[in-house]
C-alpha positions as CSV (number, residue, x, y, z in Angstrom):
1,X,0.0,0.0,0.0
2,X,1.2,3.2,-1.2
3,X,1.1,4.6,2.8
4,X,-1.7,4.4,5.8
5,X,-3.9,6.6,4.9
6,X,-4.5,4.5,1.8
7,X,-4.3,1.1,3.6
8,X,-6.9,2.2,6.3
9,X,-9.5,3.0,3.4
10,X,-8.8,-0.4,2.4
11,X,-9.8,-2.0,5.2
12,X,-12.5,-0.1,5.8
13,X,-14.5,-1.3,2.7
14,X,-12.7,-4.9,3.5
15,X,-14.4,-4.9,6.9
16,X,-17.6,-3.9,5.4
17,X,-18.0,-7.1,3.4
18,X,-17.1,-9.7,6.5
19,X,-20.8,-8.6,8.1
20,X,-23.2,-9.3,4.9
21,X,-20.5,-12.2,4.3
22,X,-21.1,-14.1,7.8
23,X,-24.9,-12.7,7.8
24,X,-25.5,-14.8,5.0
25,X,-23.6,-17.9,5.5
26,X,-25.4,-18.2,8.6
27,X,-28.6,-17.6,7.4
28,X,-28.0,-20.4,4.6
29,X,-27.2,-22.7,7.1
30,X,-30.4,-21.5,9.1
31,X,-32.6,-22.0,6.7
32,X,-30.7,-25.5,5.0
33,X,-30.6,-27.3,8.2
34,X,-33.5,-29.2,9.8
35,X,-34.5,-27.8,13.0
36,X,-32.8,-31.1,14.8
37,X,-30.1,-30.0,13.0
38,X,-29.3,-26.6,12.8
39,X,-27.3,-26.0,16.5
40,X,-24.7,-28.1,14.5
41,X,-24.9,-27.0,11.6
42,X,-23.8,-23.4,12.9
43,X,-21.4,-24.7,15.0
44,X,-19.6,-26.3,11.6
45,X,-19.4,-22.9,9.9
46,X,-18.4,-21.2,13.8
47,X,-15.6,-23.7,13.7
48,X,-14.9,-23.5,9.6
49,X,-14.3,-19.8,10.0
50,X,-12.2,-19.7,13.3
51,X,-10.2,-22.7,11.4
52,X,-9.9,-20.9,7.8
53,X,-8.8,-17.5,9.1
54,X,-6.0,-19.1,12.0
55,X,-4.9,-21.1,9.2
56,X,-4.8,-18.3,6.6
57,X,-2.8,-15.7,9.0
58,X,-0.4,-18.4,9.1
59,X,0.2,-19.0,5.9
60,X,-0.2,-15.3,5.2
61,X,2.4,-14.4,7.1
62,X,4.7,-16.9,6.2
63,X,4.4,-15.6,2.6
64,X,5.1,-12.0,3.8
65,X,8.1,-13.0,5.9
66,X,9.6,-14.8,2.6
67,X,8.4,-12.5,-0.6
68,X,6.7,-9.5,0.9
69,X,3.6,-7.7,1.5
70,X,2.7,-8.3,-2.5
71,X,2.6,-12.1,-1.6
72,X,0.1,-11.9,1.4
73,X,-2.2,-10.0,-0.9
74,X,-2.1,-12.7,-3.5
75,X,-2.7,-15.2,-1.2
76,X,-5.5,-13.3,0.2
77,X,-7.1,-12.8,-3.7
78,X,-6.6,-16.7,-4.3
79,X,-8.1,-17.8,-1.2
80,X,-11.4,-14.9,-2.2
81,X,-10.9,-16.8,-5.8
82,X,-11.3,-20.2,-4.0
83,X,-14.4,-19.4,-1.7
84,X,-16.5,-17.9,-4.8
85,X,-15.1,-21.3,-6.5
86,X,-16.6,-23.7,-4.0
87,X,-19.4,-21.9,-3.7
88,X,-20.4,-21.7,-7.2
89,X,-19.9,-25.4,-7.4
90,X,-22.2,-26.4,-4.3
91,X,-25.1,-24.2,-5.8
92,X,-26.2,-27.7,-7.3
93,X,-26.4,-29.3,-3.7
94,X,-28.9,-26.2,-1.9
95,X,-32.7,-27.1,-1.8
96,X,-35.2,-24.9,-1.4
97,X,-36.2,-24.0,1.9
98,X,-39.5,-25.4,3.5
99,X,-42.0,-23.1,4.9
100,X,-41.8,-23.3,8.7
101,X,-45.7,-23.7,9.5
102,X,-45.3,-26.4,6.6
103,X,-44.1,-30.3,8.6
104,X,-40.1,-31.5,6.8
């Protein structure tokens, strides 16, 4: 980044997409999950999350220490790249959501 002023912008507008990000993966899981199901279901994606982003700031930082900032970011677009990837590809496994007053 070309110097802070510039870098806090840039997370700013990063840190606005982690809230409609999380808002929806949880309600997909909310509305995919039987209710016998759903407690665990959120605990998954709880645990998935905490998992992916201890994992990435390893690896992250790891690249910086060996190429630079430049490498963290591309690590950072490839792992973006990979999420819309697998999500794209599980579109075929979603159902349609069953009306709650309606019995599963």
């Amino acid at each position: 980044m070309p110097g802070l002023a510039v870098l806090a912008v840039v997370i700013f507008f990063c840190g606005l997409a982690i809230s409609p990000t999380l808002i929806a993966g949880f309600s997909l899981i909310d509305q995919q999950a039987t209710a016998g199901r759903r407690t665990e279901g959120l605990t998954w994606l709880t645990s998935a999350i905490a998992v992916g982003v201890a994992a990435g700031s390893a690896v992250a930082g790891h690249l910086i220490d060996l190429g630079g900032a430049r490498w963290g970011y591309w690590f950072a677009a490839a792992c973006g790249a990979g999420a819309v990837t697998t999500c794209l590809l599980g579109l075929r496994w979603l159902r349609v959501p069953v009306a709650a007053d309606t019995p599963e």
